[in-house]
Backbone as CSV, one residue per row, in Angstrom:
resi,resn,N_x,N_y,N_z,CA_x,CA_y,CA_z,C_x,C_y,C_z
1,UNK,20.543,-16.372,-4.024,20.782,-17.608,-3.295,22.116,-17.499,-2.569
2,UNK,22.329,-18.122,-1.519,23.437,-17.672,-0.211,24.160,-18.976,-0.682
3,UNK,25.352,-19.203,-0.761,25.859,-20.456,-1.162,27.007,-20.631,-0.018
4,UNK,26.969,-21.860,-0.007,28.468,-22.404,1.093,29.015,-22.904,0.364
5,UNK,30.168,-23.646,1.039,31.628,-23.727,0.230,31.659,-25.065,-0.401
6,UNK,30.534,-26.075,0.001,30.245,-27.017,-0.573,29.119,-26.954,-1.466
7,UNK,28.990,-26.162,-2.112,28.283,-25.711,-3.508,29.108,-25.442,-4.416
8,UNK,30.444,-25.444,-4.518,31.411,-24.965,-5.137,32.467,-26.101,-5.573
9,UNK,32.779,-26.301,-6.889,33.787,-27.072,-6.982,34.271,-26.970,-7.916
10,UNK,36.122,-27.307,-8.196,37.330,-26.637,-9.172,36.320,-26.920,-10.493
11,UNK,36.796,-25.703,-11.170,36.917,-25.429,-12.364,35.235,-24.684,-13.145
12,UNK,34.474,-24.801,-11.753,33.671,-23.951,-11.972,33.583,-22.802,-12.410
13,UNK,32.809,-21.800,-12.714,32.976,-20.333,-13.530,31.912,-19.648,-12.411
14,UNK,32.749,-18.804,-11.775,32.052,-17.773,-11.098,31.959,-16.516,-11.095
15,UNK,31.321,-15.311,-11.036,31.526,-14.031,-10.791,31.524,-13.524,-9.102
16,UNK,32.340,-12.949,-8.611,32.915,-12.088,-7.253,32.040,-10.793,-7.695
17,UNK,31.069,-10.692,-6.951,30.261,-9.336,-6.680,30.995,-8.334,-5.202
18,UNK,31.079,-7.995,-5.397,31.776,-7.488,-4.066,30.356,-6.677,-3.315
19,UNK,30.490,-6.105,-2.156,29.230,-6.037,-1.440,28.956,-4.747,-1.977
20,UNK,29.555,-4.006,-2.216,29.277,-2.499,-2.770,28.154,-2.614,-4.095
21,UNK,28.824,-3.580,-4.596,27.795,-3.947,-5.958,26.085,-4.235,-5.594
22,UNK,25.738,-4.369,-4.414,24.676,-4.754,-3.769,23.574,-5.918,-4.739
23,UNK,24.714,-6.955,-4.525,24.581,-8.186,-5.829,24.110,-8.140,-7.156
24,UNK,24.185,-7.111,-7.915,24.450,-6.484,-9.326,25.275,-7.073,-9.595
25,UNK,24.975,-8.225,-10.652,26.530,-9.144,-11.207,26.914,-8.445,-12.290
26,UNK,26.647,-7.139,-13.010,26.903,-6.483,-13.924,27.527,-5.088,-13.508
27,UNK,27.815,-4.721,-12.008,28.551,-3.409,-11.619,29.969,-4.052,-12.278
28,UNK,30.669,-2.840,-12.359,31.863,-2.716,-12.634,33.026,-3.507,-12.274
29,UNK,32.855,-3.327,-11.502,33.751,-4.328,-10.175,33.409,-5.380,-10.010
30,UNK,32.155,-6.302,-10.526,32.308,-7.935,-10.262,33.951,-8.226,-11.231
31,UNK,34.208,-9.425,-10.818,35.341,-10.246,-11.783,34.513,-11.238,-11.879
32,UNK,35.207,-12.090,-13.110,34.972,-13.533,-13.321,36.027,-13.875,-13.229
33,UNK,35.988,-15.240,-12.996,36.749,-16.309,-13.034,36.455,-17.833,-12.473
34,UNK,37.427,-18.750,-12.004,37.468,-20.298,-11.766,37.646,-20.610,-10.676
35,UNK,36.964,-21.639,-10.393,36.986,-21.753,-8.585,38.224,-22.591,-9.045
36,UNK,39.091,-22.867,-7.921,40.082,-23.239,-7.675,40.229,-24.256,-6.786
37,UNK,39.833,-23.932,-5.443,39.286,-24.915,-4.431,38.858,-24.051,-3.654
38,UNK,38.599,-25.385,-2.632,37.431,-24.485,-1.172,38.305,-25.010,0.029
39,UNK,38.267,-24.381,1.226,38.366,-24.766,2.518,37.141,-24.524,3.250
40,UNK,37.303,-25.051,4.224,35.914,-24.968,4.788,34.808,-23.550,5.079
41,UNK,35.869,-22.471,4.947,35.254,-21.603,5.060,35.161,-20.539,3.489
42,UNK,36.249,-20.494,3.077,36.590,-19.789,1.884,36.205,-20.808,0.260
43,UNK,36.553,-19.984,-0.558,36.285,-20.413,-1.871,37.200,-19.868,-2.664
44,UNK,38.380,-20.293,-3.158,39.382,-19.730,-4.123,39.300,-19.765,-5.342
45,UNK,39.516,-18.721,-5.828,39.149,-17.956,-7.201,40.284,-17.425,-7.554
46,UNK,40.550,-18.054,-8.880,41.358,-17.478,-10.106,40.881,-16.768,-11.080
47,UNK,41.661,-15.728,-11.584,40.902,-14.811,-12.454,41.501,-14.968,-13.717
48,UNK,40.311,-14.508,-14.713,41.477,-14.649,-16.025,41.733,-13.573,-16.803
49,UNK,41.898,-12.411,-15.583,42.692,-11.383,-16.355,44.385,-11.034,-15.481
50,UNK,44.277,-12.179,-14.460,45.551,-12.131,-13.536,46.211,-13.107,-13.413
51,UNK,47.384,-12.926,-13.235,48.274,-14.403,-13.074,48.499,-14.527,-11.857
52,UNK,47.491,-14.051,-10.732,48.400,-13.733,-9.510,47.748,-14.824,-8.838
53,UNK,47.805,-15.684,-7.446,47.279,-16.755,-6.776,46.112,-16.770,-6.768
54,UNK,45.490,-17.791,-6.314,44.135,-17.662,-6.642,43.700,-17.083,-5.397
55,UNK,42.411,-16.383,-5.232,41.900,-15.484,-4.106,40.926,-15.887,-3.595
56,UNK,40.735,-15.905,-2.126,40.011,-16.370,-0.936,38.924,-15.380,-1.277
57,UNK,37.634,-16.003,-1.325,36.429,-15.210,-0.963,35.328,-16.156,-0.261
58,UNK,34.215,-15.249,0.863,33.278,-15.884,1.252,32.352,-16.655,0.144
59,UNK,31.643,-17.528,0.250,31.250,-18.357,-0.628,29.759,-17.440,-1.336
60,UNK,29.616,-16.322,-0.133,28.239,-15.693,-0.215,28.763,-14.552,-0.969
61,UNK,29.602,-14.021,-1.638,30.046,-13.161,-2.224,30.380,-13.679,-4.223
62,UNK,29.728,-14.894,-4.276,30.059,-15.279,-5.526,28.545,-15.750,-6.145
63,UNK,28.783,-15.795,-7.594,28.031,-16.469,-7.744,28.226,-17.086,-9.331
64,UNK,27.318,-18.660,-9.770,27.819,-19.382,-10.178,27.257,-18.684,-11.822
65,UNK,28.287,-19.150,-13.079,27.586,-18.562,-14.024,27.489,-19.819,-15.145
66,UNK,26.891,-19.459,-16.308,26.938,-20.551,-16.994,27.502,-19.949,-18.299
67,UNK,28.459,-19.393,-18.369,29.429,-19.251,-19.552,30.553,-20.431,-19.427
């Protein structure tokens, strides 16, 4: 499912597939973490293995989990 940025809202739990993963939410390289907020185009994501700002991704590059 292709999601926009209004499918998304704080404190949600998402995984970042990156495109290499060819939406395999179990490659190596997804992260999890918390949506943070959205702008109209992006979707910010905090991770919880980083303390670093939260990170801009397309909204179609995530997806929602239920942990």
């Amino acid at each position: 499912m292709a999601y926009t940025t209004s499918d998304f809202t704080a404190g949600e739990k998402v995984t970042f597939v990156p495109d290499h993963a060819n939406g395999d939410v179990f490659h190596e390289d997804c992260r999890h973490g918390t949506v943070y907020s959205c702008s109209n185009d992006k979707v910010f994501v905090r991770y919880l293995k980083n303390g670093m700002p939260a990170q801009a991704h397309d909204p179609g590059s995530l997806v929602k989990n239920e942990w």
